[in-house]
C-alpha positions in Angstrom: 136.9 96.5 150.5 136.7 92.8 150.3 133.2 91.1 150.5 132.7 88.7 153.5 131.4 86.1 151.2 128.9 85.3 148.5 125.9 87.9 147.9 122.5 86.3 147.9 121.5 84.1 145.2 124.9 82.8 144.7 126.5 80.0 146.2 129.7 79.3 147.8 132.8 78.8 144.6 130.4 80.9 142.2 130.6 84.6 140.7 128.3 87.0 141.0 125.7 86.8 137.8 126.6 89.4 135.3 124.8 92.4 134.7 121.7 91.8 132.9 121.5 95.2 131.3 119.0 96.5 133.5 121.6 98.8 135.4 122.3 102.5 134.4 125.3 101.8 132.9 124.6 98.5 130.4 122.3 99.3 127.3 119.1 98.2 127.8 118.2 98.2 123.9 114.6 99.7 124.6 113.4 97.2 127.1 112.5 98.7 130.9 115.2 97.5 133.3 112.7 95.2 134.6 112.5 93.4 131.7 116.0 92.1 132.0 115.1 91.9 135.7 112.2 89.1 135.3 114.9 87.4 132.6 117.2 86.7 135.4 114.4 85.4 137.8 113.6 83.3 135.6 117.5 82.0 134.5 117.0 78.1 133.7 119.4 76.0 135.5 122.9 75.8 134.3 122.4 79.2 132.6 124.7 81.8 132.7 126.5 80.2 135.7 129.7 80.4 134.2 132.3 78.8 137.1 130.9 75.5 135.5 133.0 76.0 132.4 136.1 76.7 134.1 139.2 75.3 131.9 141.7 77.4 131.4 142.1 76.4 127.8 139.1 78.0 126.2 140.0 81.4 124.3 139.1 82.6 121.0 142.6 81.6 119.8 141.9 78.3 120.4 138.3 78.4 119.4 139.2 80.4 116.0 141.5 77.5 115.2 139.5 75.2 115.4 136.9 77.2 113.1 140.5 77.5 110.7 140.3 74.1 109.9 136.7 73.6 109.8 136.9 76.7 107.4 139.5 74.9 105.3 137.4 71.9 105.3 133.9 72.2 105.2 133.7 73.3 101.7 135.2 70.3 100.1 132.7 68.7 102.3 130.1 70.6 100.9 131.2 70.9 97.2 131.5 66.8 96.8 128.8 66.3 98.5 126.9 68.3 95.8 128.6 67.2 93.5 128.1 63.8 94.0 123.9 64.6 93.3 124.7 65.8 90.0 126.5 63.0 89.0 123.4 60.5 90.2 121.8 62.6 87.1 118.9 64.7 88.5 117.5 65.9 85.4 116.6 61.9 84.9 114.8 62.1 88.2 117.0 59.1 89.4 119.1 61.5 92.1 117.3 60.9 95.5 115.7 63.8 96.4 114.1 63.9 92.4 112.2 67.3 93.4 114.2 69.5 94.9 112.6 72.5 93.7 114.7 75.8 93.2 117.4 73.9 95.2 118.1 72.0 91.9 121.7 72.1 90.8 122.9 73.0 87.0 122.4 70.4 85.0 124.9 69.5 83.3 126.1 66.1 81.5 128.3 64.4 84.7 131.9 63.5 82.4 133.4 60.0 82.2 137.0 61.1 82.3 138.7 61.1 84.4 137.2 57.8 84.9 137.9 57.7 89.1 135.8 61.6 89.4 133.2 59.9 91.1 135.7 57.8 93.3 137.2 60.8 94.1 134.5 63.4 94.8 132.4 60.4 97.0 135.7 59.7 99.2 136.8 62.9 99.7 132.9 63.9 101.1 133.0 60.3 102.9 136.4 60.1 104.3 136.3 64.0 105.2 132.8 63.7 106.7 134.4 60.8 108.9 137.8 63.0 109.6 136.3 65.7 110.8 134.3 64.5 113.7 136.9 65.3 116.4 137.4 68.7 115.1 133.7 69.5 115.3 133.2 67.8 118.8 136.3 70.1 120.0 135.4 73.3 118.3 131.5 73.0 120.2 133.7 71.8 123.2 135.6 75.0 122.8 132.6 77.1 122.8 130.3 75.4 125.7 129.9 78.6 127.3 128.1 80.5 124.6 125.4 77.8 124.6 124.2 78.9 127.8 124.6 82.4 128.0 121.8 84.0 129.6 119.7 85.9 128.5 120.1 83.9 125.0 120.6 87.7 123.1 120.3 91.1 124.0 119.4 92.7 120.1 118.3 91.8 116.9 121.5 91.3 115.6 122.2 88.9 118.6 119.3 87.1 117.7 120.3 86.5 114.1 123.5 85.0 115.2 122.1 83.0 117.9 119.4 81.4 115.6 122.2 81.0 112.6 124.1 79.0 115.7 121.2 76.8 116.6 120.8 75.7 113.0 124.6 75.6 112.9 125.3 73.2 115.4 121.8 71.2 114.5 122.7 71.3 110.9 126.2 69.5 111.3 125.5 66.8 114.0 122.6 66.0 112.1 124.7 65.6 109.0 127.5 63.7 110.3 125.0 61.4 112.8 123.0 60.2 109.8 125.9 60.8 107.1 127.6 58.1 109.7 125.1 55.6 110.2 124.2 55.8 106.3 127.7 54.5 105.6 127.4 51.6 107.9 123.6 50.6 106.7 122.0 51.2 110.0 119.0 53.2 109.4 117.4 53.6 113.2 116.2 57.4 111.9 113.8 55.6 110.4 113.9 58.1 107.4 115.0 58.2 104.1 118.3 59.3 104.7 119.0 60.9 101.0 116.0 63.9 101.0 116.7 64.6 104.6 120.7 64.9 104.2 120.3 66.9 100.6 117.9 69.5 102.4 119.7 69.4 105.9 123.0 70.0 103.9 121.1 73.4 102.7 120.0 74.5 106.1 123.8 73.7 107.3 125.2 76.0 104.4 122.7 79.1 105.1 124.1 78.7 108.6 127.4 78.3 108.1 126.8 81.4 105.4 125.7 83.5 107.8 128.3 82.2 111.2 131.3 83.2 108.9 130.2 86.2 107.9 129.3 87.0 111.1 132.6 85.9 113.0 135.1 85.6 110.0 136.6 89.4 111.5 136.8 88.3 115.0 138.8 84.7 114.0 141.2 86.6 112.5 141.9 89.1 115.5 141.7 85.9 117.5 144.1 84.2 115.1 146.7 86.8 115.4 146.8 87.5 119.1 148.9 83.9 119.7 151.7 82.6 117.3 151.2 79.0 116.9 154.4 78.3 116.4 155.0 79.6 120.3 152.0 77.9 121.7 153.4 74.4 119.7 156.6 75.4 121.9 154.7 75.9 125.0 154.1 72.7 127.5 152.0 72.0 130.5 154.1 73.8 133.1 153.8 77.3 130.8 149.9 76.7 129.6 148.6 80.2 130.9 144.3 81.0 130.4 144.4 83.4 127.2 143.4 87.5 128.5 140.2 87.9 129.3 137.8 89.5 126.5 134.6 90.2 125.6 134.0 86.7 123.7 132.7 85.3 127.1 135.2 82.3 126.2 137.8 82.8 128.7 136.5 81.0 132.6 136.8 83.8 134.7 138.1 81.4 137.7 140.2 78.7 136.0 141.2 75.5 137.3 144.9 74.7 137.1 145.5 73.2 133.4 145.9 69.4 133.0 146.8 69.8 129.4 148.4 72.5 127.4 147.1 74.0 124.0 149.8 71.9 122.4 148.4 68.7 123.8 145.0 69.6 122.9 145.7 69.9 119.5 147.5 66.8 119.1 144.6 65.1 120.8 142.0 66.6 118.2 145.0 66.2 115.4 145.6 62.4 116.5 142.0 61.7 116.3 141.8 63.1 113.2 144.7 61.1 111.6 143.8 57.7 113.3 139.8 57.8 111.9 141.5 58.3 108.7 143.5 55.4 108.9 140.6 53.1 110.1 138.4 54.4 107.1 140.8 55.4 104.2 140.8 52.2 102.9 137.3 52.0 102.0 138.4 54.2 98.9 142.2 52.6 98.8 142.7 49.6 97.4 145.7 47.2 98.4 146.8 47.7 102.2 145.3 50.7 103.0 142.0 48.2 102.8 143.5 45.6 105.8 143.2 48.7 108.5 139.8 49.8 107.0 138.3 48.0 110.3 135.4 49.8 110.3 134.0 48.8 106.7 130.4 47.8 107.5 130.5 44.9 104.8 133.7 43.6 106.6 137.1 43.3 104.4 136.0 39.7 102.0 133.1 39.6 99.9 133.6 36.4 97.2 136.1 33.9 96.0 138.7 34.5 93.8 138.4 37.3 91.0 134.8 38.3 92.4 136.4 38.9 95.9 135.1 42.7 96.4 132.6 44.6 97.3 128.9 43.6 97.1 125.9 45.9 98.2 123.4 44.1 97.6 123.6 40.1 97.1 121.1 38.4 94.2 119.3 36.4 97.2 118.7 40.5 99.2 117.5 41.2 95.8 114.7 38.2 95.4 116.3 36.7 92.5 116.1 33.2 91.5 118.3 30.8 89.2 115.4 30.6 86.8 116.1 34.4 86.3 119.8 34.1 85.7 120.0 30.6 84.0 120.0 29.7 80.4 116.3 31.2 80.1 117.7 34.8 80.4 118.0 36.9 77.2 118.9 41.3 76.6 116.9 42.7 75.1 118.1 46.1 73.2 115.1 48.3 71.7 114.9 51.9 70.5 115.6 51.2 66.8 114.0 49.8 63.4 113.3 46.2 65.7 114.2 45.3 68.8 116.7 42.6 68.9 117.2 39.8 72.0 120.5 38.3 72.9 121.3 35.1 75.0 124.6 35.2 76.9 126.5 33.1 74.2 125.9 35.7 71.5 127.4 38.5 73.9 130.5 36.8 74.2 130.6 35.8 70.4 130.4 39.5 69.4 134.1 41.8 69.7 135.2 41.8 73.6 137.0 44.6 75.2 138.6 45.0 78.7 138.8 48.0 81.0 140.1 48.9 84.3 137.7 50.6 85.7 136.6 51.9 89.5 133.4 51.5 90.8 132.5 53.6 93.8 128.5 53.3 96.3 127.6 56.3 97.5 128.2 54.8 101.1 131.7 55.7 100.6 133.5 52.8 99.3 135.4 52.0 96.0 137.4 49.3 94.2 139.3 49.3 91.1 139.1 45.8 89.3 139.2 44.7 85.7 135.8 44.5 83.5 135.6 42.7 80.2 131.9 42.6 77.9 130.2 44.2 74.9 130.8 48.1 74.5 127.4 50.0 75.2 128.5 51.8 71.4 128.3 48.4 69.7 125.0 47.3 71.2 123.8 50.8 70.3 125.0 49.7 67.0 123.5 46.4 66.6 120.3 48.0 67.7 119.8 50.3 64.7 121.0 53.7 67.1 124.7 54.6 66.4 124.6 57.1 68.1 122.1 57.5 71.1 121.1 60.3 73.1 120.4 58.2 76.1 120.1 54.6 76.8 117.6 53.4 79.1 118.8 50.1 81.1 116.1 47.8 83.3 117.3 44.9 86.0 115.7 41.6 86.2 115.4 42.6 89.6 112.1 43.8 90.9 111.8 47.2 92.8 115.2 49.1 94.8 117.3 50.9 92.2 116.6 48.4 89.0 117.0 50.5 86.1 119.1 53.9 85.5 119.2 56.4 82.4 122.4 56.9 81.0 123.8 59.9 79.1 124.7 60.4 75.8 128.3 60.5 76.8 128.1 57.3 79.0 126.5 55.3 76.6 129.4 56.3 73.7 132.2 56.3 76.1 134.5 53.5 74.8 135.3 51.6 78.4 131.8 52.1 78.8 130.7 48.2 78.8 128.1 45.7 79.2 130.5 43.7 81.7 130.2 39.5 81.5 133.5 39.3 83.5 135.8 40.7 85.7 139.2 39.7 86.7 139.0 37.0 83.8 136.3 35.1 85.3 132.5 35.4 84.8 130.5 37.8 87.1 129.5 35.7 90.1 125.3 36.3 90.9 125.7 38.3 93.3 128.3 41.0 90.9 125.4 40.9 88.4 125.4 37.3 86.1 124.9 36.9 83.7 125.6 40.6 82.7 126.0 44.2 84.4 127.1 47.9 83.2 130.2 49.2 84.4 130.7 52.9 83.0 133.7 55.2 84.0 132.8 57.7 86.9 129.4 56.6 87.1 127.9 55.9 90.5 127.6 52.4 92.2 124.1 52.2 91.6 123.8 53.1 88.2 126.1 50.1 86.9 122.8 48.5 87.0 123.4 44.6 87.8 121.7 41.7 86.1 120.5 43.7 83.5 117.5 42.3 81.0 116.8 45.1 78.7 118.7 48.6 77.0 116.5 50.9 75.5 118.8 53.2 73.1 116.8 56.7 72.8 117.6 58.8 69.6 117.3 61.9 72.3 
């Protein structure tokens, strides 16, 4: 018998409000029925009333593909990302966060070779991290109507899925809203951005953890129910809502569709491929670099053979041409006596050139051509042949103006104390009158305008 129109508390256009479990026949999980009862009376608005969330798109198959590629992709997200800390060398306390507690990473000596790892393993996190965001924006898109199911769970189990889902969701905005703003220098958190993205990462991956294992079985029944290759055949004319089910995804009064399946992954897809074009070239050198329009430095950062990137400039830094002028002398330490060194006796002593990366943990790199003193010789000169660590200070006062280098970096034979690049000396704000430049070390740790090595027997 048809119903003369909408029962009271609806309105005109919406269903009737689903059980809430306190009926006969829905489990009430050993709550009274009017429990569930004084849960619907009390329904905040937009709760549960599902005809808001009508496209006829939404389905588990589109939802689980979605999670596919954020499946795929995630972990090299995640794996970079960590290891990118190890190679800022924790166990030297000079990786931000220093005390991480029993969320410390192996420790383990980060290798030189292949000499663009670092490069690599901080672009990939970057340049993912940036690819990414339409994928995650459709995927919560795709699954709208689970954030306001009412009531929020119905058993313990419910309740460890929905909590997993809040730090879920929390966990990667977070991480990709910070990770973004890091990259272009605009700290409006007003937080250190390094502590709270190493421990947010953590919270994301117990979530994530726990949301796979959770729905992993019910992606893949999702996954199998469409063939892509048909829905990539299927246009506007033929998009159809998938069947209903008991995901909660599927509107239960779609609106006509104004774009197929096909078309929505092409939009998500075409996002996808055009942030990568706009942001690839902060890793690529050559013309990859001229569409990398959204480099926050902008794509010219000197004259000539010191034309890239600079993070921070010698005037940022408070120096003065008193401390880079003829006045300025090494000083290397750790043996029988230390020994001091004026620029002219660096470039008297045996030269050698490298091609060498360097890479900021912001997300860009550049290749260019380094010629100084190996670190091995100065260990040398010094009266330490063969160091277990060399300690190197900045004239530069306070920011990141010394680093510890390992036993591996010091020997490694590209491993330099650069005068030049490009065949022209270091400009100030590259690191005159001398900088380090080691193969896959990070950014930071080529330490610019150095004053003093300390070679340490261990």
């Amino acid at each position: 018998m048809a119903s003369a129109g909408p029962s009271p508390g609806t309105h005109a256009g919406e269903s009737e409000p689903r059980s809430t479990g306190a009926s006969t026949d829905q489990p009430s999980y050993g709550f009274p029925a009017g429990f569930w009862r004084a849960l619907e009376r009390r329904r905040p608005p937009g709760f549960g009333r599902r005809p808001l969330w009508r496209s006829p798109l939404r389905g588990p198959w589109l939802t689980s593909m979605f999670g596919a590629a954020l499946l795929v992709s995630l972990p090299l997200v995640i794996i970079t990302g960590l290891l990118d800390y190890i190679a800022y060398g924790p166990r030297f306390g000079q990786a931000i966060p220093a005390n991480v507690g029993w969320l410390h990473l192996p420790y383990f000596d980060w290798p030189t070779r292949p000499a663009w790892l670092f490069r690599l393993t901080e672009g990939l996190h970057v340049l993912l991290g940036i690819v990414l965001i339409p994928v995650v924006l459709a995927k919560l898109w795709s699954v709208v109507p689970k954030l306001f199911v009412w009531p929020p769970a119905r058993s313990l189990a419910q309740v460890v899925e929905r909590l997993s889902l809040v730090l879920l969701v929390g966990g990667i905005l977070f991480e990709l809203v910070t990770g973004v703003l890091n990259i272009q220098y605009d700290y409006v958190f007003r937080f250190n951005f390094y502590p709270a993205h190493y421990f947010g990462a953590w919270v994301f991956i117990g979530a994530l953890v726990v949301h796979v294992a959770v729905k992993l079985p019910t992606m893949v029944r999702a996954l199998r129910s469409r063939s892509l290759r048909a829905e990539l055949r299927t246009g506007l004319a033929d998009t159809r809502p998938e069947p209903a089910d008991a995901s909660g995804l599927v509107a239960a009064d779609p609106t006509p569709p104004t774009l197929s399946r096909r078309g929505v992954l092409a939009l998500v897809g075409g996002g996808s491929l055009l942030l990568a074009a706009l942001s690839v070239g902060q890793t690529i050198d050559g013309v990859p670099r001229r569409a990398a329009v959204l480099l926050p430095r902008g794509r010219s950062y000197g004259d000539g053979p010191n034309d890239f990137q600079v993070n921070k400039t010698a005037a940022a830094a408070g120096l003065r041409s008193s401390d880079l002028g003829s006045g300025w002398r090494l000083s290397l330490t750790g043996g029988p006596r230390p020994v001091e060194l004026d620029r002219a006796a660096l470039l008297a002593m045996s030269q050698h050139t490298a091609e060498l990366p360097i890479a900021c943990v912001e997300g860009w790199s550049t290749t260019q051509i380094w010629t100084g003193v190996r670190l091995a010789d100065l260990a040398t000169l010094a009266g330490v042949p063969t160091p277990g660590a060399a300690h190197v200070r900045s004239v530069q006062v306070g920011g990141f103006n010394q680093t510890t280098l390992q036993r591996n970096q010091a020997l490694d034979p590209d491993a330099l104390l650069a005068l030049r690049v490009n065949g022209a000396d270091l400009s100030p704000n590259h690191g005159y009158p001398a900088r380090i430049i080691v193969p896959a070390l990070p950014g930071v740790h080529n330490t610019k305008w150095v004053k003093s090595i300390e070679f340490r027997s261990a």
